[in-house]
C-alpha positions as CSV (number, residue, x, y, z in Angstrom):
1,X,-20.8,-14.2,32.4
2,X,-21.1,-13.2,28.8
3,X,-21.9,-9.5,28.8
4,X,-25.0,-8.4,26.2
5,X,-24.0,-5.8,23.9
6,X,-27.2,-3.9,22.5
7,X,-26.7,-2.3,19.1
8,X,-27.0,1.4,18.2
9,X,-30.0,2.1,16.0
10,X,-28.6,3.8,12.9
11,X,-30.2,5.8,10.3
12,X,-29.2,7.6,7.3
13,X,-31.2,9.6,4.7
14,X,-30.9,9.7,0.8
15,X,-31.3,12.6,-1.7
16,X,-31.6,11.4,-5.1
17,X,-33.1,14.3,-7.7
18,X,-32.4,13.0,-11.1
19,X,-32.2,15.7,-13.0
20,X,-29.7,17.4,-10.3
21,X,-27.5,14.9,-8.8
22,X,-25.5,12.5,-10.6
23,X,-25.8,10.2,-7.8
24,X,-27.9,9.6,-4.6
25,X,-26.7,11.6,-1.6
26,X,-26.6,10.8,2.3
27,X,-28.7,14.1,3.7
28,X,-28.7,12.8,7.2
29,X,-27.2,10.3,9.1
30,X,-26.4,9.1,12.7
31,X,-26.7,6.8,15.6
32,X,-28.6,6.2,18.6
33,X,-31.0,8.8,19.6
34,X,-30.7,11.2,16.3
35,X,-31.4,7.3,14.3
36,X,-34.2,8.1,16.2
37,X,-35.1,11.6,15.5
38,X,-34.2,10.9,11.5
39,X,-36.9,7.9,11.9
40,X,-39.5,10.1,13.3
41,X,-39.4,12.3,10.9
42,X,-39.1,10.2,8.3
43,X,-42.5,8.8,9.3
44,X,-44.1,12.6,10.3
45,X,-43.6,13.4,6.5
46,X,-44.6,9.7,5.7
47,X,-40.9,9.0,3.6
48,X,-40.7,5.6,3.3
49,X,-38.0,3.5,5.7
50,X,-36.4,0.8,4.2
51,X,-34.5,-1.3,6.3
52,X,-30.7,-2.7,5.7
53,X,-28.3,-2.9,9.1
54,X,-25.3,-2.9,6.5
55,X,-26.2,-0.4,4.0
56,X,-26.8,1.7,6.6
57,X,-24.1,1.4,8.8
58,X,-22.2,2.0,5.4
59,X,-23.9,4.9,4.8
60,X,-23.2,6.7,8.2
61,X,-19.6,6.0,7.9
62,X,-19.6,8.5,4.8
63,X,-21.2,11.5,6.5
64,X,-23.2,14.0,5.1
65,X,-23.8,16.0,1.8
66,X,-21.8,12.7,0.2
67,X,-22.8,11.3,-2.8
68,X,-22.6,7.5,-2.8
69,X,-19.5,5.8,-3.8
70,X,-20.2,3.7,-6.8
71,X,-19.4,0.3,-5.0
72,X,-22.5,1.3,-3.2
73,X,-24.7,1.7,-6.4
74,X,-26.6,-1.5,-6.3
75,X,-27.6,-1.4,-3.1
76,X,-29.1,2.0,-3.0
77,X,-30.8,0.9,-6.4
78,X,-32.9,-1.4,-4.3
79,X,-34.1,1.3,-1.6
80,X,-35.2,3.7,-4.9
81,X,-36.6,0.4,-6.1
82,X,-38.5,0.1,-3.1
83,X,-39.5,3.7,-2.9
84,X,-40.6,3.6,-6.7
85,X,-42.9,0.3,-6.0
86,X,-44.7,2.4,-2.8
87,X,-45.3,5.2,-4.9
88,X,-46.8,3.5,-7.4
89,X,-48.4,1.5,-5.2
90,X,-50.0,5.2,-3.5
91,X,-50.6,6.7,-7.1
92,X,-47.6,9.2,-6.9
């Protein structure tokens, strides 16, 4: 009997001030229930969550207070793309 393996929810959090950093930063990360927790707050402070199993499983394997590698460039351009299009969406 095949055995069902249930995935970890995983969740990692970006900095990107443009003046500041020269590249987006992971300013949380984790797996199971802090995903969680960095979900929930995510939506308590209504940040947007953009969802991408890879990107973020990549992005917990760096840690935190890591500014991305630029392999990883293009992919985080499409969460700030993402996050630009809501705000403009909201008027922000």
């Amino acid at each position: 009997m095949k055995k069902e393996t249930k995935k970890k929810e995983l969740a990692a959090a970006l900095r990107y001030k443009q003046n500041k950093d020269k590249a987006p930063v992971v300013v949380a990360s984790g797996q199971g229930e802090l995903a969680q927790k960095i979900k929930e707050i995510a939506q308590e402070h209504k940040i947007p969550v953009y969802q991408d199993e890879a990107l973020a499983k990549t992005l917990v394997k760096l840690g935190v207070q890591v500014e991305i590698p630029p392999e990883l460039y293009a992919a985080v351009a499409q969460v700030l793309v993402y996050v630009y299009q809501l705000d403009q969406k909201a008027g922000k």
